[in-house]
Each structure stands twice: as C-alpha cells, then as structure tokens.
N, CA, C and O atoms as a GROMACS GRO file, in nm:
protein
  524
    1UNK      N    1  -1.095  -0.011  -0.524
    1UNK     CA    2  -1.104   0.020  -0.384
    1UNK      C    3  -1.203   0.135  -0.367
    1UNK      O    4  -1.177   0.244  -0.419
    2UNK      N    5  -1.291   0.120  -0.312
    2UNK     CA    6  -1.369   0.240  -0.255
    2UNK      C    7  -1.401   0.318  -0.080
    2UNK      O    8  -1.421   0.266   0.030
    3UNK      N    9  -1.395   0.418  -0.112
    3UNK     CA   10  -1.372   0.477   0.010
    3UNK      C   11  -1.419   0.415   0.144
    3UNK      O   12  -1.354   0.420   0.249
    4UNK      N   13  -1.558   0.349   0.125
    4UNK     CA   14  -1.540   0.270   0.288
    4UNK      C   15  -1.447   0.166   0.294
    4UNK      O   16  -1.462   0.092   0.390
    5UNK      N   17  -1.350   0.138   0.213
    5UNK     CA   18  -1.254   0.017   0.232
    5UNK      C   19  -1.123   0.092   0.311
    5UNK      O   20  -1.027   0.032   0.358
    6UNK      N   21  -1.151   0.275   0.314
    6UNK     CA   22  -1.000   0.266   0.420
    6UNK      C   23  -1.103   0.337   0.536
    6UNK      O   24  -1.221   0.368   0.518
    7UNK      N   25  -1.023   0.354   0.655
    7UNK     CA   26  -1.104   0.336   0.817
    7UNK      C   27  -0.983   0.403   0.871
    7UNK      O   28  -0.884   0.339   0.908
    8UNK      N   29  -0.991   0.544   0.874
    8UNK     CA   30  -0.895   0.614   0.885
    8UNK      C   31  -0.886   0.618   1.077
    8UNK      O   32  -0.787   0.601   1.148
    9UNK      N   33  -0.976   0.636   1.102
    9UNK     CA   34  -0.996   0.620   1.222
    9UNK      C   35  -0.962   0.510   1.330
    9UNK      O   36  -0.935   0.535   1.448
   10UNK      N   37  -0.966   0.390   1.273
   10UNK     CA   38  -0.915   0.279   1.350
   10UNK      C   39  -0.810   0.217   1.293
   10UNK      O   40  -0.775   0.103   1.325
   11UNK      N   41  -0.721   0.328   1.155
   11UNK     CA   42  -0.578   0.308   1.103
   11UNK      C   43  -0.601   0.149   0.995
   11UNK      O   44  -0.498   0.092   0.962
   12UNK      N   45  -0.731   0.092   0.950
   12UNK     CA   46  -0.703   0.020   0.843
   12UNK      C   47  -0.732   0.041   0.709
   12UNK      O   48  -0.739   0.146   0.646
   13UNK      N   49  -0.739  -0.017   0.692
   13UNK     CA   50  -0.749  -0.080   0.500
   13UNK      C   51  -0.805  -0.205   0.461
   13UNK      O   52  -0.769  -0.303   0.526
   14UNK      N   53  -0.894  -0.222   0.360
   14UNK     CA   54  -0.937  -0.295   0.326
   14UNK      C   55  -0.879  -0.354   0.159
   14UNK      O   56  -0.902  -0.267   0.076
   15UNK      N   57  -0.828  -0.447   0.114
   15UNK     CA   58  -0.750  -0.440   0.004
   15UNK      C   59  -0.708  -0.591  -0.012
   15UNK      O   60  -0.634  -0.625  -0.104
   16UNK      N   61  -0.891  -0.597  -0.202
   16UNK     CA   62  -0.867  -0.704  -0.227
   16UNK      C   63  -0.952  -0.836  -0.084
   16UNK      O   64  -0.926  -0.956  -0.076
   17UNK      N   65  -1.038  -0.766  -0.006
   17UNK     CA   66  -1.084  -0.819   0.091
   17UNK      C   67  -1.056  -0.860   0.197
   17UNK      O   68  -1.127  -0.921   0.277
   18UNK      N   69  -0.913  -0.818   0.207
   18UNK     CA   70  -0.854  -0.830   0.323
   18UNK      C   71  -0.785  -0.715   0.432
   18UNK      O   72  -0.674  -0.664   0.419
   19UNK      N   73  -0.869  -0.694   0.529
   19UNK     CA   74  -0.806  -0.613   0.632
   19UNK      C   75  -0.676  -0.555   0.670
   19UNK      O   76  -0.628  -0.612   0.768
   20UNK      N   77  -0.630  -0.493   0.639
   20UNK     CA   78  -0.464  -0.477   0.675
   20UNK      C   79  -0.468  -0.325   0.772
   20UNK      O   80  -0.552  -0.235   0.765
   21UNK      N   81  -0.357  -0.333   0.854
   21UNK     CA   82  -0.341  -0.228   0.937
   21UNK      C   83  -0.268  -0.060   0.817
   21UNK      O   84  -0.195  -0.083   0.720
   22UNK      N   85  -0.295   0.042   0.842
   22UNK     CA   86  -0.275   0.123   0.781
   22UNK      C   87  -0.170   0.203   0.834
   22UNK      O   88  -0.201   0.296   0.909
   23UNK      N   89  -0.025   0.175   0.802
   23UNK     CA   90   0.089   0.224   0.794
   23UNK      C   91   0.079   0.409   0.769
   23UNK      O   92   0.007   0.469   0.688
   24UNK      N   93   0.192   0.476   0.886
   24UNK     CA   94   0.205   0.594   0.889
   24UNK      C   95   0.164   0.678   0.732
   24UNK      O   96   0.064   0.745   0.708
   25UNK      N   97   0.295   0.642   0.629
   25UNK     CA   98   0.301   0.710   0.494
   25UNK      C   99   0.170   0.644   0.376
   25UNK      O  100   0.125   0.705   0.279
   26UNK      N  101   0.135   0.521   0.417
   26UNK     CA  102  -0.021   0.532   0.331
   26UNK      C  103  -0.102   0.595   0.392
   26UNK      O  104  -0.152   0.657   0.299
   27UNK      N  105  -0.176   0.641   0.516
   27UNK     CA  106  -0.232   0.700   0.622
   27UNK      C  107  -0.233   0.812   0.548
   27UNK      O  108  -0.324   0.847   0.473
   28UNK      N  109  -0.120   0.874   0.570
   28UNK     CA  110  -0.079   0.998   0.524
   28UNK      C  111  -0.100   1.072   0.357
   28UNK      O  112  -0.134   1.186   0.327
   29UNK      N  113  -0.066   0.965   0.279
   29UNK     CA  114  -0.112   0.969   0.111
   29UNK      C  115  -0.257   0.957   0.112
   29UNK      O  116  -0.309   1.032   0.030
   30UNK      N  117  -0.348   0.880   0.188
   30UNK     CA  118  -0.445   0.883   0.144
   30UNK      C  119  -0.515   1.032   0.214
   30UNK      O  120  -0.570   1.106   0.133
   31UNK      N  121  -0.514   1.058   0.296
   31UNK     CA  122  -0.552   1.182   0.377
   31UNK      C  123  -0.491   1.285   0.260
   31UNK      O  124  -0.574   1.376   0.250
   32UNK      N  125  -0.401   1.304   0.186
   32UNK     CA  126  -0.354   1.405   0.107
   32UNK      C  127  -0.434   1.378  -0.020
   32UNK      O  128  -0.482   1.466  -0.091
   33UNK      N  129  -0.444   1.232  -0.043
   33UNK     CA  130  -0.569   1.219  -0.139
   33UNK      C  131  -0.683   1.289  -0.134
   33UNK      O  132  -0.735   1.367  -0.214
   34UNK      N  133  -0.719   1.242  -0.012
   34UNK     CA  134  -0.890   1.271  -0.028
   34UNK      C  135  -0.918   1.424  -0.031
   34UNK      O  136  -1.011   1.468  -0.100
   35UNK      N  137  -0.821   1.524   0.060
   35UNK     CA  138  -0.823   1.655   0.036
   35UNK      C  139  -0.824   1.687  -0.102
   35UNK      O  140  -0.941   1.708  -0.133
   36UNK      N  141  -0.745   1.701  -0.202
   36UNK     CA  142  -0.724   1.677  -0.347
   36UNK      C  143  -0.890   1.631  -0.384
   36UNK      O  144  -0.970   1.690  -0.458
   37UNK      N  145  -0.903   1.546  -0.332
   37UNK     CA  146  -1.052   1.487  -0.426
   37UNK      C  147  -1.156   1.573  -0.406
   37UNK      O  148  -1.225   1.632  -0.489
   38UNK      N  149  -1.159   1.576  -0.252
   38UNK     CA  150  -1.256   1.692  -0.239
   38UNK      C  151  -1.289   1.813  -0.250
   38UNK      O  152  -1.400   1.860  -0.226
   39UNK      N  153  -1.151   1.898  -0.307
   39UNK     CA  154  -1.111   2.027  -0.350
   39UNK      C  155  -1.139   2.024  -0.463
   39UNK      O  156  -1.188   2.131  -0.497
   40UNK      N  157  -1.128   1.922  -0.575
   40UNK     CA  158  -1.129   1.898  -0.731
   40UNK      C  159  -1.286   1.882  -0.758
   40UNK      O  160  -1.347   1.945  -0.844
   41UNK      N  161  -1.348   1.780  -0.666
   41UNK     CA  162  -1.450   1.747  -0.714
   41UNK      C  163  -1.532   1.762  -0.541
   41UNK      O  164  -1.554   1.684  -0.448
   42UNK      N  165  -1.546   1.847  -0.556
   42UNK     CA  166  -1.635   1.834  -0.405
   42UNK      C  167  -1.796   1.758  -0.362
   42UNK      O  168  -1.838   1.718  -0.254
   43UNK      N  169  -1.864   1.760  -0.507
   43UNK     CA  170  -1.994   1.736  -0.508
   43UNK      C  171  -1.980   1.567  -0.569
   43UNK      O  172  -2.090   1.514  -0.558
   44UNK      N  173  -1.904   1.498  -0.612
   44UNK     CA  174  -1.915   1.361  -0.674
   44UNK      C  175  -1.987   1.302  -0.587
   44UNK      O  176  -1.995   1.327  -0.466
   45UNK      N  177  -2.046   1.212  -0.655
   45UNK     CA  178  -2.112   1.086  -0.597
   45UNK      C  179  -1.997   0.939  -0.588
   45UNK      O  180  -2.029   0.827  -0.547
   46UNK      N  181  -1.896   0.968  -0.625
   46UNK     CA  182  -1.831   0.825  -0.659
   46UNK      C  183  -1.822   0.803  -0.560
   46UNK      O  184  -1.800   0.877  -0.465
   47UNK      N  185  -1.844   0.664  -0.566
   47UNK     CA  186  -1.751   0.566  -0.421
   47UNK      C  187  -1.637   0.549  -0.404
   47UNK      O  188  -1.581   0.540  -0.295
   48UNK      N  189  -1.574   0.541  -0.542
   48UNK     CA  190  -1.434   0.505  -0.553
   48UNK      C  191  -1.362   0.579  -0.469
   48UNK      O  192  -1.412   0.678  -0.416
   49UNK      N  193  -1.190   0.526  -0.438
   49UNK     CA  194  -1.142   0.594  -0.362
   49UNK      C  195  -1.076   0.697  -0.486
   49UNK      O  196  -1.096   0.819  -0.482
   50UNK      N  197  -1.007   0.642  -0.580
   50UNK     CA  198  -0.901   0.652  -0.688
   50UNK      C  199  -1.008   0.710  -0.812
   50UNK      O  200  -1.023   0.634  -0.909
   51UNK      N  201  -1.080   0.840  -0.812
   51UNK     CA  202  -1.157   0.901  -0.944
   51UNK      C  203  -1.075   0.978  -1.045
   51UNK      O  204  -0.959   1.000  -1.012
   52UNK      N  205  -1.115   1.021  -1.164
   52UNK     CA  206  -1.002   1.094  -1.300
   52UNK      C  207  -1.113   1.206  -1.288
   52UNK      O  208  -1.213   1.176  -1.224
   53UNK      N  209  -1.105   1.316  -1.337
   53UNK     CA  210  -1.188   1.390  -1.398
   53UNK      C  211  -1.308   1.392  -1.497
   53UNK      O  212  -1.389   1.478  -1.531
   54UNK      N  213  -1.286   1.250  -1.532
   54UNK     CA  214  -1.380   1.173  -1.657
   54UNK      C  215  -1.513   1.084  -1.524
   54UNK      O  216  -1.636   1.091  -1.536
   55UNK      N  217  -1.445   1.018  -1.418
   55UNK     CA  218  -1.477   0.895  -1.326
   55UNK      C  219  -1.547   1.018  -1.208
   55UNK      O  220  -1.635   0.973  -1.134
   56UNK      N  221  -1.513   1.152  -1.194
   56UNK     CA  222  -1.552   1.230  -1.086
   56UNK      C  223  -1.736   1.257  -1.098
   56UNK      O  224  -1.798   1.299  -1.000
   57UNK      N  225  -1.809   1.225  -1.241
   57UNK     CA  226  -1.931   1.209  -1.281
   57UNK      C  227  -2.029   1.106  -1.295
   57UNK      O  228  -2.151   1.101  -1.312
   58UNK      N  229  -1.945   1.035  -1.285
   58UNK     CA  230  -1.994   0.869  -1.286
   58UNK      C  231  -1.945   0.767  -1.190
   58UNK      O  232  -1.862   0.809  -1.108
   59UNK      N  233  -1.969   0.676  -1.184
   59UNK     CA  234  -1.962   0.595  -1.067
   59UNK      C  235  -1.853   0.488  -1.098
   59UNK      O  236  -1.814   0.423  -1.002
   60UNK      N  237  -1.823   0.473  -1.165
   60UNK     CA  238  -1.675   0.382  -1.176
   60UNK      C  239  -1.561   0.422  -1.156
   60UNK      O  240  -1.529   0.540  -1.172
   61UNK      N  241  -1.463   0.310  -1.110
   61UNK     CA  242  -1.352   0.355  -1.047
   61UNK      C  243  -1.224   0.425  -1.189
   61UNK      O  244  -1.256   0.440  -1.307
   62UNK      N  245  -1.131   0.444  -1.151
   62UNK     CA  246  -0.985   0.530  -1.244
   62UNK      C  247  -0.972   0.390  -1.300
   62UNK      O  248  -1.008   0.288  -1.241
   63UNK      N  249  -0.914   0.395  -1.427
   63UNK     CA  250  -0.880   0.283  -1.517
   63UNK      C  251  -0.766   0.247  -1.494
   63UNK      O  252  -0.695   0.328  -1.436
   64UNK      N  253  -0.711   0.119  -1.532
   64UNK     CA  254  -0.535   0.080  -1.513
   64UNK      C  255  -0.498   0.151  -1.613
   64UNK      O  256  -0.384   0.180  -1.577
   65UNK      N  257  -0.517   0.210  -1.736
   65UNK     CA  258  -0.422   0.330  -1.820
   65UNK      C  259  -0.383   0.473  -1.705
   65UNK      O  260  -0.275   0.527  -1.681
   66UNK      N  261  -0.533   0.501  -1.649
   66UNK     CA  262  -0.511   0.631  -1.549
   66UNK      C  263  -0.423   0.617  -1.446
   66UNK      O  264  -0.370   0.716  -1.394
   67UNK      N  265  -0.392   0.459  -1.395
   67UNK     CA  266  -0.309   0.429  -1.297
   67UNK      C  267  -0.157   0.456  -1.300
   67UNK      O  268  -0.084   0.514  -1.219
   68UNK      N  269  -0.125   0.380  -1.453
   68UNK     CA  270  -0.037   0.358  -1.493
   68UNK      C  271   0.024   0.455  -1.569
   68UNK      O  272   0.146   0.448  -1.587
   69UNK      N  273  -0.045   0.548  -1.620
   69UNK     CA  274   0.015   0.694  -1.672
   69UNK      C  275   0.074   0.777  -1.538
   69UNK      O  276   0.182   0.836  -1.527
   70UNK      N  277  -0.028   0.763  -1.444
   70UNK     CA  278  -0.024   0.830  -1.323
   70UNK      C  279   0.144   0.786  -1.237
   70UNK      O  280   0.194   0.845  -1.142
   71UNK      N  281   0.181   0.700  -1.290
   71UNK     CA  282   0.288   0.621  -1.215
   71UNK      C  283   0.447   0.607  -1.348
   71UNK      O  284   0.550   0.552  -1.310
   72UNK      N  285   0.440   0.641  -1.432
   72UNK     CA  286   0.495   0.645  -1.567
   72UNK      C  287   0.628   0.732  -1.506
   72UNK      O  288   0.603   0.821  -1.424
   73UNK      N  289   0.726   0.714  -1.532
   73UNK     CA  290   0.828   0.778  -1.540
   73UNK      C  291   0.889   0.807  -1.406
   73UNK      O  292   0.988   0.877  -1.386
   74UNK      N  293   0.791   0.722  -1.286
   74UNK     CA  294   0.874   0.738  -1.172
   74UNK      C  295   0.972   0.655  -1.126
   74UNK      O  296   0.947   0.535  -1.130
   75UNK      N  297   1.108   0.700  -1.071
   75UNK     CA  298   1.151   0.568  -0.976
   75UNK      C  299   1.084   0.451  -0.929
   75UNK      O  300   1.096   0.331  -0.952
   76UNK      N  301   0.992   0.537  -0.839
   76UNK     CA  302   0.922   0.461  -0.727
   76UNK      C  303   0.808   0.375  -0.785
   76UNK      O  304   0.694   0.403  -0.748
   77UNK      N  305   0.825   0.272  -0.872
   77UNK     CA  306   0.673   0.250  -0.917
   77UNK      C  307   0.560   0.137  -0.854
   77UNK      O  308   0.604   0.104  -0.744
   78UNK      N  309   0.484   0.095  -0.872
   78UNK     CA  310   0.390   0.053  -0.796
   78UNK      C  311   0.457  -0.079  -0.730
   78UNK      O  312   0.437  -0.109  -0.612
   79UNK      N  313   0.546  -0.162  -0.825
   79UNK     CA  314   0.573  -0.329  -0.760
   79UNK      C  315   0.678  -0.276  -0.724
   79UNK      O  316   0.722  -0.364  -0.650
   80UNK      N  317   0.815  -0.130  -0.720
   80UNK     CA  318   0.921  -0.128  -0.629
   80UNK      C  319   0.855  -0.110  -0.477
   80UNK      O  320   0.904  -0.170  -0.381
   81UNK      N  321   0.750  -0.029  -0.465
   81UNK     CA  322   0.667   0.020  -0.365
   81UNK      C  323   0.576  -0.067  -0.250
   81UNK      O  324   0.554  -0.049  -0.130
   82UNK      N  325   0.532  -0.177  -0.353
   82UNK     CA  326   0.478  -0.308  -0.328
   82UNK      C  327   0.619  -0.370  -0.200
   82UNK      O  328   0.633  -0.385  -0.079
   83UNK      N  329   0.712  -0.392  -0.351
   83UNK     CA  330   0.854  -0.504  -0.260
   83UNK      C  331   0.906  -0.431  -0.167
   83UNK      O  332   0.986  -0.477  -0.086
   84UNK      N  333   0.860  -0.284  -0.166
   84UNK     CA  334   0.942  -0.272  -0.043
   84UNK      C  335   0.884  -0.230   0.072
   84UNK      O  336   0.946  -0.198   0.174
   85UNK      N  337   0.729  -0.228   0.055
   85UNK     CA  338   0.640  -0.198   0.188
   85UNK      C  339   0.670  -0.360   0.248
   85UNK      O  340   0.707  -0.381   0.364
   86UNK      N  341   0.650  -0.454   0.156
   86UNK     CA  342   0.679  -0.604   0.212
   86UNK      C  343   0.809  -0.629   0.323
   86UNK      O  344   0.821  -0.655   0.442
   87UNK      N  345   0.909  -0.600   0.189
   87UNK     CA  346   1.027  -0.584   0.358
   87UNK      C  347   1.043  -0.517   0.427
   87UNK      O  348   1.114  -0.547   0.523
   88UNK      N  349   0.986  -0.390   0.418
   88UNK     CA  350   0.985  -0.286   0.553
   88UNK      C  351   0.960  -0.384   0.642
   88UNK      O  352   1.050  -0.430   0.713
   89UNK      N  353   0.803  -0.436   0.647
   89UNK     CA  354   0.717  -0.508   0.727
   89UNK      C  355   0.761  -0.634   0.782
   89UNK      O  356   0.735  -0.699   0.884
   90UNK      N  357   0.843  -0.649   0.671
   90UNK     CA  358   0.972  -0.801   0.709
   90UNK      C  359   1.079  -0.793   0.852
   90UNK      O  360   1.115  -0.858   0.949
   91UNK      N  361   1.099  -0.638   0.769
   91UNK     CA  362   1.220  -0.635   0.866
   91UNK      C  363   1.176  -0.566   1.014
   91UNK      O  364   1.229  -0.609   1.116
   92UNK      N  365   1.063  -0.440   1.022
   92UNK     CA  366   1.048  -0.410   1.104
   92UNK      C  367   0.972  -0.530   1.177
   92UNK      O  368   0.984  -0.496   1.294
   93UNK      N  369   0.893  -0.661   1.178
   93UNK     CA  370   0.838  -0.713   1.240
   93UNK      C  371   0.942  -0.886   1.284
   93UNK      O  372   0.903  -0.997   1.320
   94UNK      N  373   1.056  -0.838   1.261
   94UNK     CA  374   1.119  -0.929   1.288
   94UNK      C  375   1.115  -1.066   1.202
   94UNK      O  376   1.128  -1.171   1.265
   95UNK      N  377   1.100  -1.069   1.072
   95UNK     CA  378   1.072  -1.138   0.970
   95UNK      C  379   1.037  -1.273   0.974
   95UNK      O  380   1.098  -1.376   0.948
   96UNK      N  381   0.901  -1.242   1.020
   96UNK     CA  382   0.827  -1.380   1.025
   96UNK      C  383   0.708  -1.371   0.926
   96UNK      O  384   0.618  -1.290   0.905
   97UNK      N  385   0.743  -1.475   0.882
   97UNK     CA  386   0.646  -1.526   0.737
   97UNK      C  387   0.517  -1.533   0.764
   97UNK      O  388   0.438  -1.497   0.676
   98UNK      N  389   0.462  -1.587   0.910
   98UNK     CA  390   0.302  -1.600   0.890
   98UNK      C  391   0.258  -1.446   0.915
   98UNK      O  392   0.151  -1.410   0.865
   99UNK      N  393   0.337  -1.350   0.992
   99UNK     CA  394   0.290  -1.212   0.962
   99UNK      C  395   0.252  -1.185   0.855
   99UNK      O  396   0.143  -1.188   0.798
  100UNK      N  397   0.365  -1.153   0.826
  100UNK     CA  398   0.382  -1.152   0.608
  100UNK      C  399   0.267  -1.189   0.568
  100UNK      O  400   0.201  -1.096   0.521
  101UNK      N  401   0.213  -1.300   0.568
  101UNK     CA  402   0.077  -1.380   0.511
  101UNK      C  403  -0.007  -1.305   0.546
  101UNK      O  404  -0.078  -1.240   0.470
  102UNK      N  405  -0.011  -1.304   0.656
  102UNK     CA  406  -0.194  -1.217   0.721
  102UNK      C  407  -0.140  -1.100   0.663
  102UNK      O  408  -0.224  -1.073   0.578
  103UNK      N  409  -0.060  -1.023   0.657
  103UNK     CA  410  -0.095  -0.860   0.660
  103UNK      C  411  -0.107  -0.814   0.512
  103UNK      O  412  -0.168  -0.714   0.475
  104UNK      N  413  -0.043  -0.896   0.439
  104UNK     CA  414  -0.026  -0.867   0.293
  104UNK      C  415  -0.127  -0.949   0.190
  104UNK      O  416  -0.162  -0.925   0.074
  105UNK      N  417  -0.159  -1.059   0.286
  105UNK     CA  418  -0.254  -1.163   0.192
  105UNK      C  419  -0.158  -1.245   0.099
  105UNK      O  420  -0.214  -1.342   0.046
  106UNK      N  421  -0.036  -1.228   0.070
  106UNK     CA  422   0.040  -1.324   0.048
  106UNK      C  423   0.073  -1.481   0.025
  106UNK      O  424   0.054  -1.528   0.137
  107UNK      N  425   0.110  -1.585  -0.057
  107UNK     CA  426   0.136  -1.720   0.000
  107UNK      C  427   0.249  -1.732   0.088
  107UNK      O  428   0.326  -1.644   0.126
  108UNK      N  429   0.248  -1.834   0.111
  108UNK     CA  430   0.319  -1.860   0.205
  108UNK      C  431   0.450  -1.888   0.189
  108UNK      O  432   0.522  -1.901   0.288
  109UNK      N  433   0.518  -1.908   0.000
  109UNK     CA  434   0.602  -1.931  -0.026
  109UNK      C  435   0.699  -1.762  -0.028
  109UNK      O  436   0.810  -1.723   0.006
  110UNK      N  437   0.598  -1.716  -0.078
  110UNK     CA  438   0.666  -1.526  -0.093
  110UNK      C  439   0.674  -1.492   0.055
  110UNK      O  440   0.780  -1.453   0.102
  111UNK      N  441   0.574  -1.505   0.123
  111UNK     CA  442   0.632  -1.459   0.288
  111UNK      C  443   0.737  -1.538   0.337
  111UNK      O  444   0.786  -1.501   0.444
  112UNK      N  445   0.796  -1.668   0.268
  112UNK     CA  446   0.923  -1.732   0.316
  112UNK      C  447   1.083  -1.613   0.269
  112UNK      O  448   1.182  -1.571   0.328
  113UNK      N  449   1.029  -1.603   0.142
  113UNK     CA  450   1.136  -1.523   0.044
  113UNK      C  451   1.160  -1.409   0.112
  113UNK      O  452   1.271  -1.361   0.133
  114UNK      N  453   1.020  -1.350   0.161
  114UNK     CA  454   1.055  -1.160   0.235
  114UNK      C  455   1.112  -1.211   0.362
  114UNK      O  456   1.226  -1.165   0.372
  115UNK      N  457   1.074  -1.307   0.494
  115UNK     CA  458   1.170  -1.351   0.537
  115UNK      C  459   1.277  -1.332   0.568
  115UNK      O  460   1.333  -1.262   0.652
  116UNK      N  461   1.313  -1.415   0.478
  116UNK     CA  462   1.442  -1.473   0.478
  116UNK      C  463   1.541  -1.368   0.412
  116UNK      O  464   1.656  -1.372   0.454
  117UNK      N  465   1.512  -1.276   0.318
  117UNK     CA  466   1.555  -1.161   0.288
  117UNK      C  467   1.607  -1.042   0.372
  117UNK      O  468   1.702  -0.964   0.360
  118UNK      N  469   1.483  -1.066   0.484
  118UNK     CA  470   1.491  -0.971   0.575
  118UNK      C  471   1.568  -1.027   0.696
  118UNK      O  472   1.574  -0.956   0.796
  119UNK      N  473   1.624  -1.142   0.696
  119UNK     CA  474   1.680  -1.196   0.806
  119UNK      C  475   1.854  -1.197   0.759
  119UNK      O  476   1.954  -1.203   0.832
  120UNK      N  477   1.844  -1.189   0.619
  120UNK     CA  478   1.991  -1.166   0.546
  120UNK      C  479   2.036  -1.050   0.615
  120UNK      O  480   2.103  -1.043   0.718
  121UNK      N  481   1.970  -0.929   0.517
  121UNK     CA  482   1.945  -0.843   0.588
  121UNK      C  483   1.986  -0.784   0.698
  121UNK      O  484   2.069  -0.696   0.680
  122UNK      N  485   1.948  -0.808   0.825
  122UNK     CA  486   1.944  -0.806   1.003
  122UNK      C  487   2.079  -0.859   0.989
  122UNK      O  488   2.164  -0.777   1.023
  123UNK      N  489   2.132  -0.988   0.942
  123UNK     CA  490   2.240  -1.031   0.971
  123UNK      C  491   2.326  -0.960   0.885
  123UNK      O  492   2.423  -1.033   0.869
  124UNK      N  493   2.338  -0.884   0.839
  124UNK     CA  494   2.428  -0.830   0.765
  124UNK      C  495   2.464  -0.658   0.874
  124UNK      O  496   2.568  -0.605   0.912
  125UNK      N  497   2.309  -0.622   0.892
  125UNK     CA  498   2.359  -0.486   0.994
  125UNK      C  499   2.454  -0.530   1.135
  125UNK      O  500   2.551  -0.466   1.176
  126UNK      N  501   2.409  -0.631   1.184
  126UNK     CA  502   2.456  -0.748   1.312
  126UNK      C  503   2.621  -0.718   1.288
  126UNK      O  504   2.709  -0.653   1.345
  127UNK      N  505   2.611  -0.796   1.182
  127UNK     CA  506   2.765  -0.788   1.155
  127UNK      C  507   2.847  -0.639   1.134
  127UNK      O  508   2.918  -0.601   1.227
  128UNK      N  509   2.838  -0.580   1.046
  128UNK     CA  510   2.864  -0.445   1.045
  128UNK      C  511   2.877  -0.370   1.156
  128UNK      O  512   2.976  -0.298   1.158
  129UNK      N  513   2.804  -0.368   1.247
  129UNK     CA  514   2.742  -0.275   1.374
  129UNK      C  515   2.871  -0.342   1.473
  129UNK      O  516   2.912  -0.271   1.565
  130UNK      N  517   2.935  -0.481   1.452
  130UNK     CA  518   3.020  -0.564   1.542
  130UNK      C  519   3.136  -0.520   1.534
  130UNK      O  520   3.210  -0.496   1.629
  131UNK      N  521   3.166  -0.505   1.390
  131UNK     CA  522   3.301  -0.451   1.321
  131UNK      C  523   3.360  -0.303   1.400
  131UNK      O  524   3.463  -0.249   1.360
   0.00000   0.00000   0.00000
C-alpha cells in the first residue's frame, strides 16, 4: 500500500485496488502512523505507506517478517482484526451481503457467512433486550 492509496480527506482507502470508505479507528491509526513516520524519518522518499528503518532509504515497501514480528504476541492480530472489522460492518450496516462484497472486496459466499452471523447476532440482542 502506498501513501496515495489512503485519501484522508475524502475518508477512503485504497486496498488491493479497491476503494473502501475509511472507518473512524483506521482514520485514526493511520494519522498516528504517518506522524511516527514523519518524526522518524522526515526526509524519505518512500512511497510506501508501511516503511522499517532499513525501507525508510529505499523505495520498497516493510516485508511480511516486519509485519508479522510487528503483530507477534498480540491478542489482536491481523485476521482477528480482519473478522472483526467484517462484522462490525455486518452488523452495523444491517447485514447485507452485497454491502459486505463492495466494501471489503469479498465473495459472495463469505459476505453470506458475515451476514448471517451478524443477523444471529441482532437476533440474539432482540431477544435478550425482550426478556
């Protein structure tokens, strides 16, 4: 991903070639990013969004070891983060699958699954909230 792929200004993202709207807390991580980048390395030439200290001199992006060290030992890791920006988006948009598709780039069989997950889900607070 490189930096003209997010559009902080009109709240998107570009990711994997597809447009997606840019949610409050990525908004927010990447803006805490780029401060960080530009404090560390103020003069780089990279495009990248995601540079190492090695990548802040040269023009290629952070490696999947730098990613994946970077993410090592957390709870939160990249595919819990993944599954659950999906059903956020499930549930806050009323869990419809062709959303799902466009916003995530998704098939159409996984936007059935977040769905329908997210409609469990709803029916489960429904109920509770009745009780």
């Amino acid at each position: 991903m490189q930096l003209e792929d997010v559009d902080l200004g009109n709240r998107r993202i570009t990711v994997g070639g597809h447009v997606r709207p840019l949610d409050d807390l990525t908004r927010r991580a990447v803006l805490d990013w780029l401060g960080h980048r530009h404090s560390r390395w103020p003069n780089t030439a990279n495009p990248h969004l995601l540079i190492t200290q090695k990548t802040a001199v040269e023009l290629g992006p952070a490696g999947k070891p730098w990613t994946t060290r970077a993410t090592r030992n957390l709870t939160a890791t990249l595919e819990r983060l993944r599954v659950d920006r999906q059903l956020e988006e499930a549930l806050t948009h009323g869990a419809d699958p062709l959303h799902l598709a466009l916003v995530f780039g998704i098939d159409e069989k996984t936007a059935i699954r977040y769905a329908d997950s997210a409609r469990a889900l709803l029916g489960e607070e429904a109920e509770q909230a009745s009780q």
